[in-house]
C-alpha positions, 0 to 999 in steps of 0.5 A: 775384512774389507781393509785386507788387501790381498788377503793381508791385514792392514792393521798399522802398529798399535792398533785394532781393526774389527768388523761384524759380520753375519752368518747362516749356519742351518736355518740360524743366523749367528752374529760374530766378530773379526777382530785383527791387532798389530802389536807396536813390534809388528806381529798380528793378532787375528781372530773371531768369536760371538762378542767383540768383547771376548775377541778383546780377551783373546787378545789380552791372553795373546799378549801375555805370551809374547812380552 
């Protein structure tokens, strides 16, 4: 994402960072979605899919493991 730096996520605590971004697979140009959370104790949560929606579901999945 264009708010890494170095490589790193700076997501603060509590709160989501996404960007859309296209690609070229073949001859198809495919929209997706980069989709980082910092959870308010720290860990981060990245990840990609079509919709930024389901990357929000993703999330909820995540969060559902580590409380």
């Amino acid at each position: 994402m264009r708010t890494d730096v170095q490589g790193c996520s700076t997501c603060p605590a509590g709160e989501e960072r996404y960007e859309k971004f296209t690609a070229k697979i073949g001859r198809e140009r495919v929209t997706r979605y980069q989709y980082d959370y910092r959870h308010p104790n720290g860990q981060l949560f990245s990840t990609f899919s079509r919709t930024l929606e389901r990357c929000r579901e993703k999330r909820d999945e995540w969060m559902k493991t580590i409380q």
